[in-house]
DRENNUPA-60221 format. One line per field, with one value per residue (C-alpha): residue number from 1; x, y, z. Coordinates in nm, 3 decimals, always signed. Each point is the difference from the previous one (the first is absolute). Last residue first. Layout:
N
num	NUM;...
u	X;...
v	Y;...
w	Z;...
This chain:
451
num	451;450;449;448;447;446;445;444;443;442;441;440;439;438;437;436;435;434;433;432;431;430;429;428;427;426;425;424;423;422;421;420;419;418;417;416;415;414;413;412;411;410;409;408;407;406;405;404;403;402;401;400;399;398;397;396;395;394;393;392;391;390;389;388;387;386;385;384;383;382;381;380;379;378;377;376;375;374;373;372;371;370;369;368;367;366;365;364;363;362;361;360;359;358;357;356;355;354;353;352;351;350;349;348;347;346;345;344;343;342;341;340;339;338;337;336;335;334;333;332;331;330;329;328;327;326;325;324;323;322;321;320;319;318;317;316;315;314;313;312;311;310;309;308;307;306;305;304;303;302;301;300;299;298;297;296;295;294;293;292;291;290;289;288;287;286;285;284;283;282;281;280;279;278;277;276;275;274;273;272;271;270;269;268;267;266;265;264;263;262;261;260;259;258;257;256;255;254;253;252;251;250;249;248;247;246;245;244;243;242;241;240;239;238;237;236;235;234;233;232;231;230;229;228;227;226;225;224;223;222;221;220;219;218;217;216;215;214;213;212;211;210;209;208;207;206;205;204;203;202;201;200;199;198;197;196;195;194;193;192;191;190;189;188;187;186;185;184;183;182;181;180;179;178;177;176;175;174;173;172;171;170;169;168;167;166;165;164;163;162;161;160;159;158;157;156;155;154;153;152;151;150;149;148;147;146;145;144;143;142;141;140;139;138;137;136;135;134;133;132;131;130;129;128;127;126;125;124;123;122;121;120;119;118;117;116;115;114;113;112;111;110;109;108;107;106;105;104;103;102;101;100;99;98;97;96;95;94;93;92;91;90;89;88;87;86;85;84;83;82;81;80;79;78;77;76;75;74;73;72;71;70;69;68;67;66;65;64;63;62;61;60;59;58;57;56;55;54;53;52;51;50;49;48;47;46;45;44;43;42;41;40;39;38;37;36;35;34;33;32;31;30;29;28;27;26;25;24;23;22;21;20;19;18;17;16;15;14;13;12;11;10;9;8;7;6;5;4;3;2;1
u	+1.366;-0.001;+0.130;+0.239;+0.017;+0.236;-0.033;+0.192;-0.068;+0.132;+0.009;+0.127;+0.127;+0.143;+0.133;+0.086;-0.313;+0.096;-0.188;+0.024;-0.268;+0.013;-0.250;+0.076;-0.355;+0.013;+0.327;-0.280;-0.190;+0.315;+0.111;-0.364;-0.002;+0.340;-0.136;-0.300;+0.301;+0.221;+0.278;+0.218;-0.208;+0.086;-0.190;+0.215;-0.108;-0.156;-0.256;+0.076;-0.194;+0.104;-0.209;+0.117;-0.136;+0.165;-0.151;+0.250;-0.021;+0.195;-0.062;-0.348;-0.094;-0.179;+0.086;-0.164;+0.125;-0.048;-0.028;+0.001;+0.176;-0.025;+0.093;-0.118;-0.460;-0.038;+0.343;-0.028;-0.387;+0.122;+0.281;-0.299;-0.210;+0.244;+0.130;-0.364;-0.060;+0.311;-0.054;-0.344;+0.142;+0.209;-0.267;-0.201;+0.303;+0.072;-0.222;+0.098;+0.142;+0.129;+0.129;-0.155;+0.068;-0.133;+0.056;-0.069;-0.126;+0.033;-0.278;-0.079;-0.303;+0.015;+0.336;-0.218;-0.248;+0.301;+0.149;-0.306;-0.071;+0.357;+0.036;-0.280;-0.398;-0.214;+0.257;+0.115;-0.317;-0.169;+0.301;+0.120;+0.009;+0.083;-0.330;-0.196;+0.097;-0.072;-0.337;-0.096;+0.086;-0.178;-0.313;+0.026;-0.034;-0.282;-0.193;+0.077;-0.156;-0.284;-0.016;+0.012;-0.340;-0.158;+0.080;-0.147;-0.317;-0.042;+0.061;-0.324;-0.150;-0.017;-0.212;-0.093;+0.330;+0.180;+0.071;+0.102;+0.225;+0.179;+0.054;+0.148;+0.219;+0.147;+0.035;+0.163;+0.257;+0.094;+0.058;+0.223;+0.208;+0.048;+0.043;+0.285;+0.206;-0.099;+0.018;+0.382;+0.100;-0.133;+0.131;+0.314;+0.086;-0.097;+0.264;+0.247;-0.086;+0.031;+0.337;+0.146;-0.102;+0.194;+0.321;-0.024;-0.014;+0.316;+0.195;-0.112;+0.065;+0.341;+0.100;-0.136;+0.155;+0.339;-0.045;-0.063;+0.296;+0.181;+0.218;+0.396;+0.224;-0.051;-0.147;+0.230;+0.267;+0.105;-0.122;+0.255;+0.293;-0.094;+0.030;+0.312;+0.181;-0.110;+0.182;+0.281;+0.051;-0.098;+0.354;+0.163;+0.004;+0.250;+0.232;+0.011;+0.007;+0.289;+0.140;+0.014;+0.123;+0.297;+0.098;-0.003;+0.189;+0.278;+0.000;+0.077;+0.247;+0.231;+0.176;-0.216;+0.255;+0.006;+0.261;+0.204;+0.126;-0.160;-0.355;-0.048;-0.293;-0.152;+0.353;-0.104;+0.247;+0.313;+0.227;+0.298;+0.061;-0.266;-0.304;-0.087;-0.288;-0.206;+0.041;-0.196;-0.245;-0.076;-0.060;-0.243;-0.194;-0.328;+0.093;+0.009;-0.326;-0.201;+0.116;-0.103;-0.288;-0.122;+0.074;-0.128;-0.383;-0.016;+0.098;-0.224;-0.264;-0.024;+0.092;-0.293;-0.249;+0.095;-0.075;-0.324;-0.175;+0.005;-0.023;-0.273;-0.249;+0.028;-0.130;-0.265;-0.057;-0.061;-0.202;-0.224;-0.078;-0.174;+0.332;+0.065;-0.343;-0.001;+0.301;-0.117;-0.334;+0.161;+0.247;-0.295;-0.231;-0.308;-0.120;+0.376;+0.071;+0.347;+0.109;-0.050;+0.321;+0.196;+0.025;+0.272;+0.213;+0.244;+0.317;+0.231;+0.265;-0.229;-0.364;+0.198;+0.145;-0.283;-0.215;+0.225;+0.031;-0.371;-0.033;+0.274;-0.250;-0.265;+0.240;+0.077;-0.425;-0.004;+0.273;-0.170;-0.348;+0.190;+0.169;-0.312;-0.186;+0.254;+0.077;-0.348;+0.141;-0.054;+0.058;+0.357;+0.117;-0.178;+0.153;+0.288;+0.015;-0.150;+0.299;+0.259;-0.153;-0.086;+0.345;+0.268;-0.228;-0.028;+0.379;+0.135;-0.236;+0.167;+0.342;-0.078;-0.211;+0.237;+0.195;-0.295;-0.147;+0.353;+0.018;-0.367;+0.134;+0.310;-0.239;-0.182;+0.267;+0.103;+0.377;-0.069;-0.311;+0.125;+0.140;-0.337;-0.202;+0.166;+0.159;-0.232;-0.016;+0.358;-0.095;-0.307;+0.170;+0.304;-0.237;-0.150;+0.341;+0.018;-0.313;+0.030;+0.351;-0.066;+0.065;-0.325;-0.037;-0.182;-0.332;-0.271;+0.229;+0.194;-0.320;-0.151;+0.307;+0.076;-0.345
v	-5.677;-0.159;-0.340;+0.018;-0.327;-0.338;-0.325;-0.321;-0.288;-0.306;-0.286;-0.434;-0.081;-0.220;+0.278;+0.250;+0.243;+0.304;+0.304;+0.349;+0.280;+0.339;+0.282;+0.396;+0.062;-0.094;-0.273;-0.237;+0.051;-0.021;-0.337;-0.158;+0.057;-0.188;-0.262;-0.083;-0.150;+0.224;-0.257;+0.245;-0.051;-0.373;-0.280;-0.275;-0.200;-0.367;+0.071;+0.031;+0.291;+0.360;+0.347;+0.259;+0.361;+0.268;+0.348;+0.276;+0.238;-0.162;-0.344;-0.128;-0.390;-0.229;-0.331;-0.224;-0.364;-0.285;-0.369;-0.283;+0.206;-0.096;+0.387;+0.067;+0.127;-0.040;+0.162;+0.300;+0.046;+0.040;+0.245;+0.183;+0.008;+0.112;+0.307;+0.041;+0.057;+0.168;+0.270;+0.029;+0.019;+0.300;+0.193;-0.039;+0.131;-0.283;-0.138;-0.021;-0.282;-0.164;-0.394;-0.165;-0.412;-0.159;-0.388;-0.143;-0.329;+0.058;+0.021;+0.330;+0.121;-0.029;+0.231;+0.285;-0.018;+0.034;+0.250;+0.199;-0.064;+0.065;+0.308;+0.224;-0.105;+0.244;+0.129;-0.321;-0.189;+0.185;-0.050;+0.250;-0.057;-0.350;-0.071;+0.187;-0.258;-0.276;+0.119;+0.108;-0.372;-0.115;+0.239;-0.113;-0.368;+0.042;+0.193;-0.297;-0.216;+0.182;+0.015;-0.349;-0.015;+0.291;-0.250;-0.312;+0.224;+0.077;-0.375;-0.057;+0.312;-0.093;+0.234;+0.240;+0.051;-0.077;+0.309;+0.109;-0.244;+0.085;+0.313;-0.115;-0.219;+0.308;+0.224;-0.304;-0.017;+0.349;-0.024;-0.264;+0.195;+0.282;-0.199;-0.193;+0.104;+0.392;+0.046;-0.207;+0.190;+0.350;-0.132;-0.096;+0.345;+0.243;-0.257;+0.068;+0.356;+0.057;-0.174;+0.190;+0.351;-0.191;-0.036;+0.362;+0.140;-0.182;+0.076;+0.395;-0.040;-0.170;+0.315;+0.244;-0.141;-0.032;+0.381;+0.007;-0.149;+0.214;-0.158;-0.011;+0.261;+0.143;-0.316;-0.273;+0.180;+0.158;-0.320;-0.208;+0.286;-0.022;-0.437;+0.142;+0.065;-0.316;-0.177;+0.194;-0.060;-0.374;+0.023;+0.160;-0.217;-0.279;+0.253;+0.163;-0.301;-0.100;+0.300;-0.043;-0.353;+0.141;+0.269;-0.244;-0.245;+0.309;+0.079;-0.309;-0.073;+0.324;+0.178;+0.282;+0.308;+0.273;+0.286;+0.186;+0.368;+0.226;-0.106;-0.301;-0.181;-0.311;-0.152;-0.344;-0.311;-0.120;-0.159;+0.087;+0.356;+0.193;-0.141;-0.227;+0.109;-0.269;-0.277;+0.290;+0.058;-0.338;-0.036;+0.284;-0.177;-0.008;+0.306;+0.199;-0.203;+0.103;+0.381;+0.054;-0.211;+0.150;+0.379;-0.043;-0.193;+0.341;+0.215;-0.074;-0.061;+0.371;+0.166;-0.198;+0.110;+0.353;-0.040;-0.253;+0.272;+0.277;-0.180;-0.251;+0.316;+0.088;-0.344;+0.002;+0.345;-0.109;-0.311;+0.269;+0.091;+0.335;+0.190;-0.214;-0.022;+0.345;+0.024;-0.220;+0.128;+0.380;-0.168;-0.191;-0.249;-0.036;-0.146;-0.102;-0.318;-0.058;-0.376;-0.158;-0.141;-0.286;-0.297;-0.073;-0.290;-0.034;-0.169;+0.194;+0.088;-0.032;+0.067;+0.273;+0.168;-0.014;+0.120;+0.290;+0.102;+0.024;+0.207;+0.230;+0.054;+0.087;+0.213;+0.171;+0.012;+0.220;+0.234;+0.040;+0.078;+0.250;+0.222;-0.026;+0.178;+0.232;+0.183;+0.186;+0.225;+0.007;-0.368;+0.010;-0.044;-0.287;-0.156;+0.113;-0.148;-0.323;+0.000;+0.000;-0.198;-0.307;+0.042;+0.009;-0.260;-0.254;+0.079;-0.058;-0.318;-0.134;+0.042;-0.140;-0.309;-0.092;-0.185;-0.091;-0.202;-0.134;-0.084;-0.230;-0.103;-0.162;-0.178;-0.125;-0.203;-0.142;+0.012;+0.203;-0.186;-0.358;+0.007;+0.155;-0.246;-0.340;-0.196;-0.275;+0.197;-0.087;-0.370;+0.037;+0.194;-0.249;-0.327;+0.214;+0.015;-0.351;-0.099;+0.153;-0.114;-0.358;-0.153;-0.207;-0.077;+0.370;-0.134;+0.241;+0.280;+0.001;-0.065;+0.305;+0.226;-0.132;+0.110
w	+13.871;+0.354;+0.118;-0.285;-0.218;+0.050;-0.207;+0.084;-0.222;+0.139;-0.259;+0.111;-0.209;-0.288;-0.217;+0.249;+0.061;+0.231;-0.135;+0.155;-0.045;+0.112;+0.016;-0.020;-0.070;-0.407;+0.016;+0.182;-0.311;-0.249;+0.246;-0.088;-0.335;+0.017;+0.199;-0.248;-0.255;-0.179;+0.049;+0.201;+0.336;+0.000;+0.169;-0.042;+0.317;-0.016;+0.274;+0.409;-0.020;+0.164;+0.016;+0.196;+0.077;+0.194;+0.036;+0.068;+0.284;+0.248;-0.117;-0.019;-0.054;-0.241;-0.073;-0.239;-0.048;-0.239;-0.041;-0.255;-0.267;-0.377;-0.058;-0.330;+0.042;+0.404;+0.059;-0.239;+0.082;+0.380;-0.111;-0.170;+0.320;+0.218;-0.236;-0.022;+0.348;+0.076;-0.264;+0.127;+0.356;-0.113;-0.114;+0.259;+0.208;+0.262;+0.284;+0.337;+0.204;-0.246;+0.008;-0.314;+0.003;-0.250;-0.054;-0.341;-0.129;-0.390;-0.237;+0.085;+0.074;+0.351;+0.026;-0.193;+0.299;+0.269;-0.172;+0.003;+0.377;+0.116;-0.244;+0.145;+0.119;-0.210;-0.274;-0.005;-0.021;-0.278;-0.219;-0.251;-0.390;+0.000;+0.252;-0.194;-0.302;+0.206;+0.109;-0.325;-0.138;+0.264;-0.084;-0.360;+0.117;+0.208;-0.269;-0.241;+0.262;+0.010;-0.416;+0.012;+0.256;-0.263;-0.312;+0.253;+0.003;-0.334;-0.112;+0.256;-0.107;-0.319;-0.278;+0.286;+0.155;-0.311;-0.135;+0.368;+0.022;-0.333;+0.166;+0.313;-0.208;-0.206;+0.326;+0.137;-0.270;+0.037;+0.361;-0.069;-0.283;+0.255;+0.295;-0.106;-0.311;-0.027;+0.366;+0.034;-0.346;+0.195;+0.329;-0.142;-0.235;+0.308;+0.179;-0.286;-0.027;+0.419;+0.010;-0.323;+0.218;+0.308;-0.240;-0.174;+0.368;+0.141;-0.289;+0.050;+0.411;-0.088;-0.207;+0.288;+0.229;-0.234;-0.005;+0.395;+0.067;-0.198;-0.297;+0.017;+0.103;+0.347;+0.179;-0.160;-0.093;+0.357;+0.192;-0.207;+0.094;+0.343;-0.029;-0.163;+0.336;+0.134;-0.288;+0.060;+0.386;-0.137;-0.231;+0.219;+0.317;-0.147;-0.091;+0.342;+0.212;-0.244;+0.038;+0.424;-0.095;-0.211;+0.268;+0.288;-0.200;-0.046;+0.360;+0.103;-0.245;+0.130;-0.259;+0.077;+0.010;+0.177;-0.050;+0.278;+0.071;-0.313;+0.055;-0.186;-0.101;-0.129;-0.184;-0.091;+0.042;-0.116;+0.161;-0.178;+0.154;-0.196;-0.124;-0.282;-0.214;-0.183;+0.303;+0.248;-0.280;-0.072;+0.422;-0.023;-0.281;+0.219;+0.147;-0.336;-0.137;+0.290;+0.037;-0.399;+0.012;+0.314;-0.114;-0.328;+0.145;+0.227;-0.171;-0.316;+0.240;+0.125;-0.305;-0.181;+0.269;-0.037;-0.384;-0.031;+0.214;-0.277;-0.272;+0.136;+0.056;-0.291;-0.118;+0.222;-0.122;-0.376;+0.122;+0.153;-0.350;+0.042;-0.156;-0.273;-0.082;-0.006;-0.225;-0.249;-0.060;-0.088;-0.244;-0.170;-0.048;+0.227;+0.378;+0.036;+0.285;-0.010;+0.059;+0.273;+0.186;-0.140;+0.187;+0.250;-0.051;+0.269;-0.141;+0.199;-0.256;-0.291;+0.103;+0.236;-0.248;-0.290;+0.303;+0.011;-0.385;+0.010;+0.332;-0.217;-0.279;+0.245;+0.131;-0.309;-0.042;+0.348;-0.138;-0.329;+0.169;+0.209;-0.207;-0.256;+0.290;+0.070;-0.349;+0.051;+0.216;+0.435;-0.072;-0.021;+0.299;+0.055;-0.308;+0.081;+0.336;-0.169;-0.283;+0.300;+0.232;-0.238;-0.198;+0.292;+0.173;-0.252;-0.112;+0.348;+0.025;-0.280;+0.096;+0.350;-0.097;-0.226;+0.309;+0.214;-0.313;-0.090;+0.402;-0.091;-0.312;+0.158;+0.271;-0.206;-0.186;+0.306;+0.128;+0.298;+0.049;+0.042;+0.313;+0.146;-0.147;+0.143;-0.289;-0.096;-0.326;-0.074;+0.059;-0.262;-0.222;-0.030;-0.019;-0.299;-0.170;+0.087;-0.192;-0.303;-0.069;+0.103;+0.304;+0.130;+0.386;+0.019;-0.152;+0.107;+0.086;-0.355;-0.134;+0.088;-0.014;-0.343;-0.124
């Protein structure tokens, strides 16, 4: 809080505010003088630093308790051998995205967990053994270790040569030299000694470790952009795991879809032309009892009835057209969009530029996602005009929908735009909402081209 109103007001002098007056002119500092003295860059040379002792151990213990292992399974003792050695690096993987979620601050989700068709010592070990997330991690132990000799000299050798030129000239006051001048003895080969009591030399030596201290910290930093890759692909959750995860999520949110439209034609079937039907069946009957009795009151029953036939066929119409339009699958988006634009109570302008047709499947999903952004504007937005645009990009399909309404819309409300996010969400789908209070909305939505 001090930082925001110490930059917001920075003509007033209390406490608060001139500490944050202080960050903000330090932070004006150019970024490559501030990252030797950056707190990031300290944990990023820790990283380099432990990454030596530790990878030592990984590989020491992964190599050692696999060759066993392998050696081993001639006798029964090797298959044990082996499931405990792939588990310790499991174990390991754990202690190493604790590492880098600490020193790096990459967060890296934890990989799947064991998958064991029964209990038991026997069901343990081969699930050890067919868990590829067991190898990956292997796998990590033995790379991780030539890789973390590599950096560690690498980042040591520049800190250590950078920081000894830079204070080269503390150095030279530290230790006089001989003969009252001073200096630094380089060399000597029995006959003569050199010394560099010359200023020239010693500026030279300070700027060239002042090139060298200043580069560190981003020869580091590119150094554990490796060590990022490392953990990310080797120790957290397969790609095709979280697939498979987002496929499941993805399933259980179209299957709620289907039951709450199954659930809206039904109550729309049951509401409408269900209960209308029913009434004519009652007033064609009554009709017929009075066809001979009255067949003037018979006949304006049969002329209501008409008009109650009418009606129901509307409401059929309407409800059909929910389900699946005639007129897209016929004619395509520009047509459909065109109709449902008509309808609403809006002026809007549609403007569908495709020169082929998407998936079926994917035009339905564009078709309603139209339609129910339409509803959204006719039924809260207060808007006097509206757009529809339509386009293909690459392989996506790009649809936007803007008003120049009150705004507001927001997705998190559990309004009709979050059902419509968890259908986009379905086939890879996404939908953006830009409504500032006041307006004007764009809703961008963008689905595969093919699913």
């Amino acid at each position: 809080m001090a930082t925001e109103y110490g930059q917001g007001y920075g003509h007033y002098s209390g406490p608060g505010f001139r500490d944050a007056d202080e960050g903000a002119r330090r932070h004006r500092l150019p970024a490559a003088l501030r990252a030797p003295f950056e707190a990031r860059s300290w944990r990023e040379f820790g990283y380099v630093l432990l990454g030596l002792p530790v990878g030592i151990l990984l590989f020491v213990f992964a190599v050692t308790t696999v060759s066993l292992g392998a050696g081993l399974l001639v006798t029964f003792l090797g298959v044990p051998v082996l499931a405990a050695a792939l588990a310790g690096c499991r174990g390991f993987g754990a202690l190493e995205r604790a590492r880098a979620r600490g020193l790096l601050r990459l967060e890296v989700a934890d990989p799947e967990p064991l998958r064991m068709s029964k209990p038991g010592a026997l069901a343990w070990m081969g699930a050890v053994l067919k868990s590829g997330t067991s190898w990956r991690h292997l796998l990590y132990a033995v790379l991780q270790f030539p890789w973390a000799v590599f950096s560690f000299v690498v980042a040591v050798n520049f800190w250590a040569y950078g920081w000894a030129l830079l204070t080269y000239p503390l150095w030279f006051w530290v230790f006089p030299m001989y003969g009252g001048q001073g200096g630094l003895q380089l060399y000597g080969d029995g006959t003569h000694s050199v010394y560099l009591d010359n200023p020239f030399e010693i500026t030279v030596t300070a700027l060239v470790g002042l090139l060298f201290t200043l580069a560190t910290p981003w020869i580091v930093r590119a150094l554990t952009l490796v060590d990022r890759l490392l953990v990310q692909e080797l120790l957290g959750p397969s790609r095709l795991a979280t697939r498979v995860v987002e496929l499941e999520s993805d399933r259980g949110v179209v299957v709620d879809t289907a039951a709450a439209d199954l659930r809206r034609i039904e109550r729309d079937l049951h509401d409408g032309a269900q209960a209308r039907l029913v009434t004519l069946a009652m007033d064609l009957g009554l009709a017929k009892e009075k066809l001979t009795e009255d067949p003037r009151a018979a006949a304006r029953m049969v002329e209501e009835a008409h008009g109650e036939v009418k009606t129901a066929l509307q409401e059929l119409r309407d409800l059909a057209r929910g389900i699946h339009p005639a007129v897209l699958t016929d004619r395509g988006l520009d047509a459909a969009l065109s109709a449902v634009a008509s309808r609403c109570t809006v002026p809007v302008r549609v403007e569908v530029d495709l020169a082929e047709r998407p998936a079926p499947a994917i035009e339905g999903i564009a078709y309603f996602t139209v339609s129910e952004l339409l509803q959204n504007i006719s039924k809260h937005s207060r808007a006097r005009q509206a757009t529809v645009d339509v386009w293909r990009s690459d392989d996506r399909l790009m649809l936007q929908v803007m008003d120049d309404g009150v705004g507001g819309a927001d997705v998190s409300a559990g309004s009709g735009l979050a059902g419509l996010t968890g259908r986009l969400d379905a086939v890879d789908g996404i939908l953006v909402v830009d409504s500032p209070a006041g307006g004007p909305t764009r809703v961008t939505a963008e689905l595969p081209w093919r699913h």
